[in-house]
C-alpha positions in Angstrom: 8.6 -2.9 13.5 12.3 -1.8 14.3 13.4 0.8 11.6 17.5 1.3 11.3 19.1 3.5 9.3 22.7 1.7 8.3 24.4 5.3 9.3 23.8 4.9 12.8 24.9 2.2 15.2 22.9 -0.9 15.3 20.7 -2.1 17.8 21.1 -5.5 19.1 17.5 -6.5 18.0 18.8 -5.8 14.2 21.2 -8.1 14.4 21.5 -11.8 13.5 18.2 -11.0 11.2 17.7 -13.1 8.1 16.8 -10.1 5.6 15.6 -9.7 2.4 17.5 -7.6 0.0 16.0 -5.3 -2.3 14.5 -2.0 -3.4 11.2 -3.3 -2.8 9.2 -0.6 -4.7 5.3 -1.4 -4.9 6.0 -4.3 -2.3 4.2 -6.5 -4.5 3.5 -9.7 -4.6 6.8 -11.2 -6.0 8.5 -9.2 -2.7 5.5 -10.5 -0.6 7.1 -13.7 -1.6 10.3 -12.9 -0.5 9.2 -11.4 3.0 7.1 -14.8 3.1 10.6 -17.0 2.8 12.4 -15.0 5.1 9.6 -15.3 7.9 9.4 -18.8 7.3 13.2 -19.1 7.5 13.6 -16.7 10.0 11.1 -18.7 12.9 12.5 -21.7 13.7 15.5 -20.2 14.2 14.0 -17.9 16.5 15.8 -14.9 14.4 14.5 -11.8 13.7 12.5 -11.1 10.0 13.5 -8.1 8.1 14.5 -6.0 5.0 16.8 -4.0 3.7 16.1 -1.5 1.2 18.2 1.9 -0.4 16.8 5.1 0.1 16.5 7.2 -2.3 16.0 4.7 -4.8 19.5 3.7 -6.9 17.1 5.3 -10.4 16.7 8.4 -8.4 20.7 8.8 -7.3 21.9 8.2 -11.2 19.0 9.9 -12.5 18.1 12.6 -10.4 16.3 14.7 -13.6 14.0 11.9 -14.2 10.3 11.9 -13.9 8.5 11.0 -10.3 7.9 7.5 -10.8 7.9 5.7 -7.1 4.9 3.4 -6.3 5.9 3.3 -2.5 8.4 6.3 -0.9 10.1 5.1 2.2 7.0 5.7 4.6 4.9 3.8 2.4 7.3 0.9 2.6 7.4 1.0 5.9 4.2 1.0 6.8 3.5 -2.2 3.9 6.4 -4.4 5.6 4.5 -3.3 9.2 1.7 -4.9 7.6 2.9 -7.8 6.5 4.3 -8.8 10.1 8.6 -7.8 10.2 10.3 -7.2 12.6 12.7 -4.5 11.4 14.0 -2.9 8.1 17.0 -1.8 7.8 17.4 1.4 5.4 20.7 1.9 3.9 21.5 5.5 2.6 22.2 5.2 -1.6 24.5 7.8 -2.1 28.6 8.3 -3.3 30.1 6.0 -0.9 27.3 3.0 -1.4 28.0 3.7 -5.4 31.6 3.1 -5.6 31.6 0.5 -2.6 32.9 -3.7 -4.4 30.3 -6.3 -3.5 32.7 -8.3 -1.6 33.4 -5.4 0.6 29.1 -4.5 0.2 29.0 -8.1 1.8 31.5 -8.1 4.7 30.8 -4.7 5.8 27.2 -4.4 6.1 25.9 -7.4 6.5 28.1 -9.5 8.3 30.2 -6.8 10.2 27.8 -4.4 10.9 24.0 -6.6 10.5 25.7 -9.7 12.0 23.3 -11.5 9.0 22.4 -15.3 9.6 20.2 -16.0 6.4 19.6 -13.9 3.3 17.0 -14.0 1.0 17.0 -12.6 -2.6 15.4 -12.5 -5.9 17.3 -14.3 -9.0 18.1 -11.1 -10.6 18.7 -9.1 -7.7 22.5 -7.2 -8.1 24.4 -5.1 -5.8 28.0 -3.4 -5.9 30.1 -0.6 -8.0 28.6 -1.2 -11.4 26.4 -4.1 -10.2 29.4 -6.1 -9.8 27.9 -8.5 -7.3 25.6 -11.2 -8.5 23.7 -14.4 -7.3 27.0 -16.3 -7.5 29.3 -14.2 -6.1 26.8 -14.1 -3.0 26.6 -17.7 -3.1 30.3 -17.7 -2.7 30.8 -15.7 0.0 27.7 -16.7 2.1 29.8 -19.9 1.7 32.9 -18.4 3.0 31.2 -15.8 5.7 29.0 -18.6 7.1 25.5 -17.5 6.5 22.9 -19.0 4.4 21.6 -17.7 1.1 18.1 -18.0 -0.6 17.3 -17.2 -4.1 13.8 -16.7 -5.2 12.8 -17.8 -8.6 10.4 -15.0 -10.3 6.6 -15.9 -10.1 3.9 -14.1 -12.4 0.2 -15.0 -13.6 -2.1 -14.2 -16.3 -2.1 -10.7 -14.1 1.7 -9.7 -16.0 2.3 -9.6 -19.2 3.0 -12.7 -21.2 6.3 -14.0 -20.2 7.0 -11.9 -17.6 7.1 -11.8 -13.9 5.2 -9.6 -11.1 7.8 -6.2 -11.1 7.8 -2.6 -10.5 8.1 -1.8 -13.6 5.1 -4.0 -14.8 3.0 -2.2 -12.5 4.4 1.9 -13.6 3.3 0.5 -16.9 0.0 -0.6 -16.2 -0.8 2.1 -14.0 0.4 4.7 -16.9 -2.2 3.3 -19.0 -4.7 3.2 -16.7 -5.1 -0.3 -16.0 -6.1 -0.4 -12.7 -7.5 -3.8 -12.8 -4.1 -5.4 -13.8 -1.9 -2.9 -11.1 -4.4 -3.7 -8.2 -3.7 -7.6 -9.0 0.2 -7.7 -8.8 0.0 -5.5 -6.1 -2.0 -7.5 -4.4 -4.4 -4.4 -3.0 -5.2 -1.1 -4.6 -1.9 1.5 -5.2 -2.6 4.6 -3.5 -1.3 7.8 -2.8 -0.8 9.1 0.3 -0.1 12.8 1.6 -1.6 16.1 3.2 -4.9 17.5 2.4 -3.7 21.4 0.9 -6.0 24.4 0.5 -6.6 24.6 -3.4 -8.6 27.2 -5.7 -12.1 25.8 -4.1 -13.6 26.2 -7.3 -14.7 22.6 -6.4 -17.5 23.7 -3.7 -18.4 26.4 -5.5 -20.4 23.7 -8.3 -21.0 21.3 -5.8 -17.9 19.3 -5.5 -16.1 20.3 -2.6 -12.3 18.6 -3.3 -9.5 17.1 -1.4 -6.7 18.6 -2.7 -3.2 16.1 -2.7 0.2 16.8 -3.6 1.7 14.1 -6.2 5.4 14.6 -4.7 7.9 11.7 -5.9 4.7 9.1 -6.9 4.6 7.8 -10.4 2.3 9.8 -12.7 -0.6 7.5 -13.5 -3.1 7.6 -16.7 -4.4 11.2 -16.7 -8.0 11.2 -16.1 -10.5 10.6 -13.6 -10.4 7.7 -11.1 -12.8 5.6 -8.2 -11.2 6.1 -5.2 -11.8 4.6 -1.4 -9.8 7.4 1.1 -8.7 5.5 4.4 -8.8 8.9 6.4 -6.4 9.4 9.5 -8.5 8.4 12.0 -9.2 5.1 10.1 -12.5 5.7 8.5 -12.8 4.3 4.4 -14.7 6.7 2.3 -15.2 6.3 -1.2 -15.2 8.8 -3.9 -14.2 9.9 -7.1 -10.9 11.7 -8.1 -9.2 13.4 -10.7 -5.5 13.4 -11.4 -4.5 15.7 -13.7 -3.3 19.2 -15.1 -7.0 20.4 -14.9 -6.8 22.3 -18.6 -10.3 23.1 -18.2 -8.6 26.3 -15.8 -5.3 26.4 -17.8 -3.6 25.0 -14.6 0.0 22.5 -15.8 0.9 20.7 -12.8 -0.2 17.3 -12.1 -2.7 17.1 -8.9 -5.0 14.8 -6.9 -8.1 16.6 -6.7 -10.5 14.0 -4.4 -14.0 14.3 -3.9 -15.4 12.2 -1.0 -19.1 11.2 -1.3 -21.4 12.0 1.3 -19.0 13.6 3.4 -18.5 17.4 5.0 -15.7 17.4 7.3 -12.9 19.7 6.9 -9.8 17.9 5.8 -7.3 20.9 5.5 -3.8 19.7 6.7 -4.9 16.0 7.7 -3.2 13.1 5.9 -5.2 10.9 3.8 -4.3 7.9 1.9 -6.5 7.5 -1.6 -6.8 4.3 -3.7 -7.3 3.9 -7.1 -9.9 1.7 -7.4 -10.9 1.8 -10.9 -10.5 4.1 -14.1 -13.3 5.9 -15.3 -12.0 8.3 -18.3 -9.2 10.0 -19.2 -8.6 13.5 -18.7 -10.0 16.0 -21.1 -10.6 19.6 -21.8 -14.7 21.3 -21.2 -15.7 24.2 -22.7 -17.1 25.5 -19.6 -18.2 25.0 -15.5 -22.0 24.1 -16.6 -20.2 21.0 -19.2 -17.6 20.0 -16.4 -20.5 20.0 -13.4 -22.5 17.8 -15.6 -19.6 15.3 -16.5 -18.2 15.2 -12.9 -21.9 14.3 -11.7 -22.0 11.5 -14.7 -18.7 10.7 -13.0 -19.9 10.3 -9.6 -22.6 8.2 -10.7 -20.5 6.0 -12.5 -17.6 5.4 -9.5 -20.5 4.8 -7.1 -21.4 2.1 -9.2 -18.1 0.8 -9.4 -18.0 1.0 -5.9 -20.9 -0.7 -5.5 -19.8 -3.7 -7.6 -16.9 -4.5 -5.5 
């Protein structure tokens, strides 16, 4: 897949795209359904299939004090829209310029000056412009005018959302902040994960019997506090599963949230490798021991329980 970043110039096999417009954190399955119309669009015309997403995230620009809360940072996009068979996405910078910039001018510039756009494909609430001026009708307008065509996407949802609501991102922050991994996993359509670089941590872990993958949190959402089943896709491809904690750890007086992973029946050194870990399931929440002898005995009950879980799958 061809990435583009909007500041540079545009490579010929970026243009004339029929693209999908969005934000397109989680890539769930109500964007799966949008990347599904523009491939279906987008091959008998012999066009190319793409995205275009904002990076950072508009909440991030307007909000920059607010709490981590991204279910997919750029890499992880990328690699999901890989996955699901595009042919480029096109990544256009959200800063000052993009803030203050009309939609009509949001239109003509990027995507039919610059993107040379022959379809578009959106959802029915998706907005765009200086104060979210631009709507579903004005883009119906001036796809009318400009010459390109325009596809709007009703919402779709099952008994997987809430009642009366459609698969979103923010659906999904909410279900994993409660720990409910079941509902999450289906309207994502696969487990969320985390992905990042093994670090060296206290390796207090080994010294019990529970040698730990230590992962920084960075810009992901915060899930449920508490301990999780996890399956780690490793770098070289391998699936392992395990169990993992992601907490504050008060047991040690330690504040920050981490991703402390322990991998069952494995040895290997991890240090500085990148891992990706899925939660799979939620076993307990997070919660205080009065000592190493309690917490080896509740990590072992936890163990035994997320191999079970595992087991069921």
């Amino acid at each position: 897949m061809l990435t583009v970043d909007l500041r540079d110039d545009i490579p010929p096999p970026a243009q004339g795209a029929v693209l999908a417009l969005g934000n397109f954190d989680g890539v769930h399955r109500g964007h799966q359904s949008l990347i599904a119309r523009v491939q279906q669009i987008a091959a008998p015309m012999g066009a190319p299939a793409g995205v275009m997403t904002f990076e950072p995230h508009p909440r991030q620009f307007f909000r920059p004090d607010t709490p981590p809360f991204r279910l997919t940072p750029l890499a992880d996009k990328a690699r999901l829209f890989a996955a699901c068979g595009l042919d480029v996405m096109v990544v256009q910078p959200f800063d000052e310029q993009l803030s203050n910039m009309l939609a009509a001018d949001f239109v003509i510039d990027l995507l039919v000056d610059r993107l040379r756009v022959v379809h578009i494909v959106i959802g029915f609430d998706f907005c765009f412009g200086r104060g979210r001026g631009g709507d579903v009708p004005l883009l119906r307008h001036m796809a009318e005018i400009e010459g390109f065509g325009l596809t709007v996407v009703d919402p779709i949802g099952d008994n997987d959302c809430s009642p009366g609501e459609s698969y979103s991102s923010s659906g999904i922050r909410r279900a994993l902040e409660t720990g409910n991994i079941k509902s999450a996993t289906a309207q994502l359509g696969r487990p969320w994960s985390i992905t990042g670089t093994v670090m060296q941590g206290d390796q207090r872990g080994r010294t019990i019997g529970f040698p730990t993958a230590n992962v920084a949190m960075g810009d992901y959402l915060r899930p449920a506090l508490g301990v999780y089943t996890i399956e780690a896709v490793l770098d070289d491809g391998r699936t392992v599963g395990g169990v993992a904690n992601i907490g504050r750890r008060p047991t040690f007086g330690k504040e920050d949230v981490n991703l402390e992973a322990h991998l069952f029946d494995f040895a290997e050194d991890l240090y500085g490798r990148t891992i990706e870990v899925r939660l799979i399931g939620h076993v307990r929440a997070e919660r205080k021991f009065a000592g190493l002898d309690e917490l080896k005995a509740q990590i072992a009950a936890d163990s035994a329980t997320a191999r079970q879980m595992l087991a069921g799958r």
